[in-house]
C-alpha positions as CSV (number, residue, x, y, z in Angstrom):
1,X,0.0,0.0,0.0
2,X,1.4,3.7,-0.7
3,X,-0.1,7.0,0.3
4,X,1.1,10.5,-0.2
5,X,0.0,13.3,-1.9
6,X,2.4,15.0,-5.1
7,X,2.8,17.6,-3.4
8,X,2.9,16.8,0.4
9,X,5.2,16.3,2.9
10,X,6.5,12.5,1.6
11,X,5.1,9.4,-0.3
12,X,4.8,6.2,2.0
13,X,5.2,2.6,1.3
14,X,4.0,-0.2,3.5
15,X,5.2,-3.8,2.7
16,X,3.6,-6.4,4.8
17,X,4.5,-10.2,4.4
18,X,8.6,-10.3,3.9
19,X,10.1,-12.8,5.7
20,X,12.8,-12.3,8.6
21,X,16.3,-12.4,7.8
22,X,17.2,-11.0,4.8
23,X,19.4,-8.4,4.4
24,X,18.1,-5.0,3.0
25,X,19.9,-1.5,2.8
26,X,18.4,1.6,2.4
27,X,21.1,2.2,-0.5
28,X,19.8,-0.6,-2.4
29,X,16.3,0.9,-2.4
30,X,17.9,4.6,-3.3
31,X,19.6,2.8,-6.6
32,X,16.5,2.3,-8.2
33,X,14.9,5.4,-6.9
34,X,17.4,7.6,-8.3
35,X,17.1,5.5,-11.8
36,X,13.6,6.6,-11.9
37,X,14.4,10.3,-11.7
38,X,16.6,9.6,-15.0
39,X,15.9,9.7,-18.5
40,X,15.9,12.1,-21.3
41,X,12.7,14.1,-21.5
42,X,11.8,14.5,-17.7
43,X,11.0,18.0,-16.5
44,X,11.2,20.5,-13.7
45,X,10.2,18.1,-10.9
46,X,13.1,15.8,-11.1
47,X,15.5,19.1,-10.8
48,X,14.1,19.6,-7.3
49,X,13.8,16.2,-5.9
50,X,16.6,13.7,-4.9
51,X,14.6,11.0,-4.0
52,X,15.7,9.2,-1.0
53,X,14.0,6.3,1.1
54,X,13.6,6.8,5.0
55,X,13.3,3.1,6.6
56,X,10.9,3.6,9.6
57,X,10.1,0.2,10.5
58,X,10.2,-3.6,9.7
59,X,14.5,-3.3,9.3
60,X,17.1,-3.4,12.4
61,X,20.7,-3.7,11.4
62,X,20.2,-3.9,7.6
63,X,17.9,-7.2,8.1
64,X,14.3,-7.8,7.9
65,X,12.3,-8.7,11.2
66,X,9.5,-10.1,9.4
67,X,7.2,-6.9,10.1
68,X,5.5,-4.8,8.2
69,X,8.4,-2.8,6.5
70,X,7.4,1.2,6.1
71,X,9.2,3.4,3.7
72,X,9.0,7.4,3.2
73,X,10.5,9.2,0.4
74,X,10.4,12.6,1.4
75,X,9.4,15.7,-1.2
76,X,11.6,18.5,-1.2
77,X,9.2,20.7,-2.8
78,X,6.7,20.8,0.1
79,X,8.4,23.7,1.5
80,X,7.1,25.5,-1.5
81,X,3.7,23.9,-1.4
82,X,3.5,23.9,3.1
83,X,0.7,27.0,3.0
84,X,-1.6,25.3,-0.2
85,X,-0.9,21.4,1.4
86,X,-1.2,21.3,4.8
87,X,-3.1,18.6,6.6
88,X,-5.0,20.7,8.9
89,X,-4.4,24.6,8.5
90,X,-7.0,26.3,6.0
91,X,-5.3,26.0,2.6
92,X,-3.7,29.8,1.9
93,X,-1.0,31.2,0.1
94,X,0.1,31.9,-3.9
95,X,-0.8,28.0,-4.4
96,X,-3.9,27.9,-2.9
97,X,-6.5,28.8,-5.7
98,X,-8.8,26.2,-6.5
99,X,-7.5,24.1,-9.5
100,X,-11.1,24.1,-11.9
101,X,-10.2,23.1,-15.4
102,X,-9.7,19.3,-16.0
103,X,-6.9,18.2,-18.4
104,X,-8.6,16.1,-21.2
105,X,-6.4,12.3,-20.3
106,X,-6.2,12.9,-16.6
107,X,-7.8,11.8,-13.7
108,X,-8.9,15.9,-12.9
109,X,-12.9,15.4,-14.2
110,X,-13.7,11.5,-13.3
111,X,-12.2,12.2,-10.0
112,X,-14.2,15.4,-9.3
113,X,-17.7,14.0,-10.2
114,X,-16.2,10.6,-7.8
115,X,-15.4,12.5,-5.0
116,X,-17.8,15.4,-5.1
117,X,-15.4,18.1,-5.3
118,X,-14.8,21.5,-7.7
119,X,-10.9,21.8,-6.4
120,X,-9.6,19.4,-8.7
121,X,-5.9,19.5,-6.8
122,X,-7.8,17.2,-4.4
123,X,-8.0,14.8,-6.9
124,X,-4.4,15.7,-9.7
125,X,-2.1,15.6,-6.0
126,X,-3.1,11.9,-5.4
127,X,-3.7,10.7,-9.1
128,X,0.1,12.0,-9.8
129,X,2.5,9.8,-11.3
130,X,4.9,10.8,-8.2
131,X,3.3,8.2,-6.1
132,X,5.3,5.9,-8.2
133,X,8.5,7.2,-5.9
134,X,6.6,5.4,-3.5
135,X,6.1,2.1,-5.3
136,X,9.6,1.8,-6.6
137,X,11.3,2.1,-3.4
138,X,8.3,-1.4,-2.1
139,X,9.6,-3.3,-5.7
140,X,13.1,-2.8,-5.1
141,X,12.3,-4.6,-1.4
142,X,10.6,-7.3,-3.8
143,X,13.4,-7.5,-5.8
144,X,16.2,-7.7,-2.9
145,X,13.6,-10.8,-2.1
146,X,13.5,-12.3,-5.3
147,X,17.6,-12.0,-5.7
148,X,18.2,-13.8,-2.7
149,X,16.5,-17.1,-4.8
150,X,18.1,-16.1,-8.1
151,X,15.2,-14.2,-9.5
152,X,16.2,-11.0,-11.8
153,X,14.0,-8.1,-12.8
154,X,15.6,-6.2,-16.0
155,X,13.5,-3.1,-18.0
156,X,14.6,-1.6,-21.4
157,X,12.6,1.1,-24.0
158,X,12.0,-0.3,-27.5
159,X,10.1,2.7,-28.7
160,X,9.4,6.3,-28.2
161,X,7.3,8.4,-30.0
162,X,6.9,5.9,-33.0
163,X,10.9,5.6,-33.2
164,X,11.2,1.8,-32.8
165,X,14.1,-0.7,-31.9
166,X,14.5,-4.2,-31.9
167,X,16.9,-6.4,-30.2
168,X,19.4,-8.6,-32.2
169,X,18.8,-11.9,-31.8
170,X,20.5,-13.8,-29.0
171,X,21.1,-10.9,-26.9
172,X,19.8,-11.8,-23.3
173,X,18.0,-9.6,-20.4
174,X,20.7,-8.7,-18.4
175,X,22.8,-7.8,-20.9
176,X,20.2,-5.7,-22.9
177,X,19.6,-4.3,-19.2
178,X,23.0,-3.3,-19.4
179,X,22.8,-1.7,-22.7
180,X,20.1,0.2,-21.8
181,X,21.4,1.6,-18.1
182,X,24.0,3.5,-20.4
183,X,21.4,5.0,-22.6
184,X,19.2,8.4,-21.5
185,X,16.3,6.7,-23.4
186,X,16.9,3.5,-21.5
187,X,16.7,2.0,-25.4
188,X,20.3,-0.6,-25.4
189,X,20.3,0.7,-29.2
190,X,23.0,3.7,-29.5
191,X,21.3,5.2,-33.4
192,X,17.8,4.6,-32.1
193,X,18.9,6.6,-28.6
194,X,19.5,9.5,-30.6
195,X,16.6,9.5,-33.0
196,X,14.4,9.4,-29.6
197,X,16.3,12.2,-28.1
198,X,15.9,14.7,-31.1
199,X,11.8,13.0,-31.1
200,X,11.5,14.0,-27.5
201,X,13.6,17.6,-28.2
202,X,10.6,18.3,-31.2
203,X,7.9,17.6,-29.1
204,X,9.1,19.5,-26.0
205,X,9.7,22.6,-28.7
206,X,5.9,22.3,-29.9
207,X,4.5,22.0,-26.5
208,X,3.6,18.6,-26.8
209,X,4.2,14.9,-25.4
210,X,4.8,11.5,-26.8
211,X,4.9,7.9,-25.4
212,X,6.4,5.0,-25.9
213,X,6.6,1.0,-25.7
214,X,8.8,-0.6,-22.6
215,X,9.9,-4.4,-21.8
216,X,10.6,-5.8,-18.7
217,X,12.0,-9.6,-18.4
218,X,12.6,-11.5,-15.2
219,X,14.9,-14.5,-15.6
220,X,15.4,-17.3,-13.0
221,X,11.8,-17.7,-12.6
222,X,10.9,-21.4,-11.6
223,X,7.9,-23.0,-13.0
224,X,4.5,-23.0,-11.0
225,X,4.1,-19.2,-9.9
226,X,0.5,-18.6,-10.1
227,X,-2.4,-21.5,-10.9
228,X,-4.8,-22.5,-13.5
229,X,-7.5,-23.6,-10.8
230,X,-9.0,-19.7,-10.2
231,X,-8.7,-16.6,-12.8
232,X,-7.4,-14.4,-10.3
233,X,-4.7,-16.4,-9.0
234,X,-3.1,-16.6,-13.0
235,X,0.4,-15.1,-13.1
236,X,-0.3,-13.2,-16.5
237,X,-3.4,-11.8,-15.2
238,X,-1.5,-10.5,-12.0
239,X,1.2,-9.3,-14.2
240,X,-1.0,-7.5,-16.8
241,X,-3.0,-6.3,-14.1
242,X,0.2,-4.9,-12.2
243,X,1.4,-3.1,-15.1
244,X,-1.8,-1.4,-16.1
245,X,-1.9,0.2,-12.5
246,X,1.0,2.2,-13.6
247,X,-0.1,6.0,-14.8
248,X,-0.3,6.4,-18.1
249,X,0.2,2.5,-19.2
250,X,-3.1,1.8,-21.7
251,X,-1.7,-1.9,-22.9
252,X,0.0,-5.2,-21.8
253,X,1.7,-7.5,-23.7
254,X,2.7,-11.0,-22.5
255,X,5.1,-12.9,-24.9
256,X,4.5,-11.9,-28.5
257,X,0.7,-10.7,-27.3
258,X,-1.1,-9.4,-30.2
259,X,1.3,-10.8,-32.7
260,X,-0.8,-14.0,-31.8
261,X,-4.0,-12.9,-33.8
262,X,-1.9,-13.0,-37.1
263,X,-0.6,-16.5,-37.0
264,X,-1.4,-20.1,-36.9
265,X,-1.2,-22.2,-33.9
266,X,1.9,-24.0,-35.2
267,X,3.9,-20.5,-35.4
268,X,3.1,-19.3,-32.0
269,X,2.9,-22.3,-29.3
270,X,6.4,-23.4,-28.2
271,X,7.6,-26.7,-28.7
272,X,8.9,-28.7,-25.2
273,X,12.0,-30.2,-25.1
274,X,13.4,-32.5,-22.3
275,X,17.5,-32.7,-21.5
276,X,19.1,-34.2,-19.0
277,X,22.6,-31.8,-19.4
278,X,21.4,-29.0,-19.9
279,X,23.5,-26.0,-17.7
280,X,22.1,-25.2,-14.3
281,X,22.3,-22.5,-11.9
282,X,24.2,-23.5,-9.0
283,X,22.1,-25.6,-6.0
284,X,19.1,-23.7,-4.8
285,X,18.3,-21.4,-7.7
286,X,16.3,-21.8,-11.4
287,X,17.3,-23.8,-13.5
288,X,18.6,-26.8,-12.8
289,X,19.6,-30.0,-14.7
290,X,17.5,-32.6,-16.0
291,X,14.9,-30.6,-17.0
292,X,12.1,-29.8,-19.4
293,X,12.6,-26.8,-21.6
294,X,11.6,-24.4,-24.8
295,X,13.5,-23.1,-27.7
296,X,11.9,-20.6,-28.6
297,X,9.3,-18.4,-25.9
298,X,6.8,-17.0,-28.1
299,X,4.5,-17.6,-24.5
300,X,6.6,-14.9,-22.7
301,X,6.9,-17.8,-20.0
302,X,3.9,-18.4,-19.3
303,X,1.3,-20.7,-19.8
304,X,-2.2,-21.7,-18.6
305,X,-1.6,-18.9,-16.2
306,X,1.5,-20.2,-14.5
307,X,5.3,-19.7,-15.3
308,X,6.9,-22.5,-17.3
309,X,10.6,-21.9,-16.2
310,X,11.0,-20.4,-19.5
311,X,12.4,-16.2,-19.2
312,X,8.9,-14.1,-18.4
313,X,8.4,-11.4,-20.8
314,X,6.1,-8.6,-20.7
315,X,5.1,-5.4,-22.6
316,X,3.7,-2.1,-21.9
317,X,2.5,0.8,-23.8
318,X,2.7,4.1,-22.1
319,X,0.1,7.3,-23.4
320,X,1.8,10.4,-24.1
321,X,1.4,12.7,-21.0
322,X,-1.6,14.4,-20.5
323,X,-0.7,17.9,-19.5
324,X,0.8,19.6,-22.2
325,X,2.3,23.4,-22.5
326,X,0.0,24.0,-25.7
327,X,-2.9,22.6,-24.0
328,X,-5.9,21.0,-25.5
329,X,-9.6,23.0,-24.3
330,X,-12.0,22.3,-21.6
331,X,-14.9,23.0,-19.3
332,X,-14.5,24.9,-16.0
333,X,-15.3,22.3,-13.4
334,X,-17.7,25.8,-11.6
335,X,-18.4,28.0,-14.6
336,X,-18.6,25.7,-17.3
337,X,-17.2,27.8,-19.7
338,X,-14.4,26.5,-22.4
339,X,-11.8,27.4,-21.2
340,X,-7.5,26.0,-22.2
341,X,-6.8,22.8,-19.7
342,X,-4.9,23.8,-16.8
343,X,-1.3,23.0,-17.1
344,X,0.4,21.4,-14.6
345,X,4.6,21.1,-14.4
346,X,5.3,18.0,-16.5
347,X,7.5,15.7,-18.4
348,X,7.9,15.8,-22.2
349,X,8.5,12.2,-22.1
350,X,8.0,9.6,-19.2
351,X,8.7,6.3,-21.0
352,X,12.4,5.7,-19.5
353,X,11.0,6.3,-16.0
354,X,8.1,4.1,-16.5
355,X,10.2,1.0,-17.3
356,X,11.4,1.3,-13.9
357,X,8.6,1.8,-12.4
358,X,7.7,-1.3,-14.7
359,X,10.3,-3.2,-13.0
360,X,8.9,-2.5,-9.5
361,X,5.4,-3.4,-9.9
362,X,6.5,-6.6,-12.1
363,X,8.7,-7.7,-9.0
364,X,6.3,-7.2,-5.7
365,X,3.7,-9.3,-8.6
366,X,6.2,-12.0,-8.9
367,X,7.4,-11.8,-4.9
368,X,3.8,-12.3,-3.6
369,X,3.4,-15.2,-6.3
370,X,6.7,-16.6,-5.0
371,X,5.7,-16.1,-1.5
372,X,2.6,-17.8,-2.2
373,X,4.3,-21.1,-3.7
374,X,7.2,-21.2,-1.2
375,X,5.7,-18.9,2.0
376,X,7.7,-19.4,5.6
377,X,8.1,-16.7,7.7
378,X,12.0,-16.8,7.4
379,X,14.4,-16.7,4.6
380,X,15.8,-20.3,5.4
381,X,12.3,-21.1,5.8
382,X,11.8,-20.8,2.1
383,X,15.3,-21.5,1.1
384,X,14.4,-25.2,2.5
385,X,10.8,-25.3,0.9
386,X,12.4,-23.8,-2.6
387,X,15.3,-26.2,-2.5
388,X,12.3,-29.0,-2.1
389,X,10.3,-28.2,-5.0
390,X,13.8,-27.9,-7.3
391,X,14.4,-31.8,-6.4
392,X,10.6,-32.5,-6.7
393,X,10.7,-30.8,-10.5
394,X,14.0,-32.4,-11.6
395,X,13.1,-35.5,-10.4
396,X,10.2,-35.9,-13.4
């Protein structure tokens, strides 16, 4: 759960159901934090904030106790939003006048008419995409969690503003990770960096915004995360649903998604293969030898709503921002004259950012799921049921 307004005193995190005993710094958190501030197109917001996690419970001595753990990333700019903000004083100051004309794309109208109100800051400060601060200091927890069993998150940007990039074949996640964590597009493609760059500099120069397409690909994933027996407990429907929760994100991909429609079953389903060499990860971690496996993972690795063992691979299509600095028209919430949309301080592009954020949600989705197969309420708790189900799979 986060809470936290955009521009209030801090966003919060609370994590509930880590296990005791692993080790967790408030540097590792800060890492991924500090990665979401990045990226080539981000605006004035990111110039004030140096996003930093506060651990206030849940942690003692760099290790988890197995309570709830509570996170606060602080906002620098409250001291110039203290009078408009505050929690209990009358709302005064330069700030202070009532926000009344919705941006078309936001959450300014539908959460005005939801919540009965004709300030529509009430409803832009919560709807922000900073609370994502908030949820990418909770995935990089997940992820701490999902290293410790050999379980990697990775994120890169394969198109912005209709500049696209495809990855040579044979290139894996972590090293196209790599690529892309020396790239201020996040995109591991150095020509396709720079076409984005001069896409996002055009935009920016006519006042507008563009979007973009993301991937994120966790490897060492064993198979049997999620189920087949319920809908809600699938793994692709938590993972789609996960990634649609981010602002802004209006489609999912598993796998090759939509590149399904066009092509016959013998194209698209991957063929299973069984080896009894094939090169493991060492004891303890996905995957080990014998073992069934897939040469080619057109299913994004997953199928029948649980993980196969195969690399999972997801999609997401981010919307260009909605405020823009030509903005489109609207109604006053009060007067209901036309009137130019409000503009708030914004990004000209987001798309780098959001694969981080992608990254986050992706990894407290896969924790829980782990959690769920392997649950104890101590790291060598679920090392010794994990280790278990290894010798239980290679032993078919």
């Amino acid at each position: 759960m986060t809470s936290g307004e955009s521009h209030g005193k801090a966003g919060i995190a609370v994590v509930e159901g880590m296990p005791s005993g692993l080790s967790l710094s408030a540097a590792f958190i800060d890492t991924d934090l500090e990665r979401r501030q990045g990226g080539y197109g981000r605006g004035g917001r990111m110039k004030i904030e140096k996003d930093r996690v506060e651990v206030l419970s849940g942690l003692r001595g760099s290790v988890t106790l197995g309570s709830p753990i509570t996170l606060q990333v602080s906002n620098r700019d409250w001291e110039n939003w203290s009078e408009a903000m505050d929690a209990e004083a009358a709302s005064k100051g330069p700030r202070a006048k009532p926000v009344t004309r919705p941006r078309p794309g936001h959450a300014d109208l539908s959460g005005a008419l939801k919540y009965a109100t004709t300030d529509l800051r009430n409803i832009l400060e919560r709807s922000s995409a900073r609370e994502t601060a908030a949820r990418v200091a909770a995935g990089a927890v997940a992820k701490r969690l999902l290293e410790e069993f050999g379980i990697k998150v990775y994120s890169w940007v394969v198109e912005v503003g209709g500049i696209k990039w495809s990855a040579p074949f044979g290139l894996a996640p972590k090293q196209l990770f790599e690529l892309a964590e020396g790239s201020v597009t996040r995109c591991p493609g150095k020509s396709a960096t720079e076409k984005m760059k001069k896409r996002i500099r055009d935009a920016k120069a006519a006042g507008d915004s563009i979007g973009g397409v993301f991937n994120v690909a966790a490897t060492g994933v064993p198979p049997g995360l999620g189920s087949h027996v319920q809908w809600d407990r699938k793994l692709n429907a938590r993972l789609v649903y996960a990634l649609a929760s981010v602002q802004a994100i209006k489609g999912v991909e598993v796998g090759i998604g939509f590149e399904c429609g066009a092509l016959p079953g013998s194209k698209v389903h991957d063929e299973i293969y069984y080896s009894r060499k094939a090169a493991g990860k060492p004891e303890g971690y996905w995957p080990q030898s014998p073992r069934f496996y897939r040469k080619t993972n057109n299913a994004g690795g997953i199928e029948g709503g649980m993980s196969n063992g195969e690399t999972i691979r997801l999609s997401a299509v981010m919307k260009p921002i909605p405020t823009l600095y030509k903005p489109l028209r609207s109604v006053d919430i009060r007067s209901k004259r036309t009137f130019e949309a409000s503009v708030e301080r914004s990004d000209a592009c987001a798309v780098p950012a959001a694969a981080v954020v992608g990254e986050a949600v992706v990894a407290l989705e896969l924790a829980s799921a782990f959690l769920g197969k392997f649950g104890g309420d101590s790291v060598k708790e679920i090392e010794r049921n994990y280790k278990g189900y290894l010798k239980q799979v290679a032993g078919f």
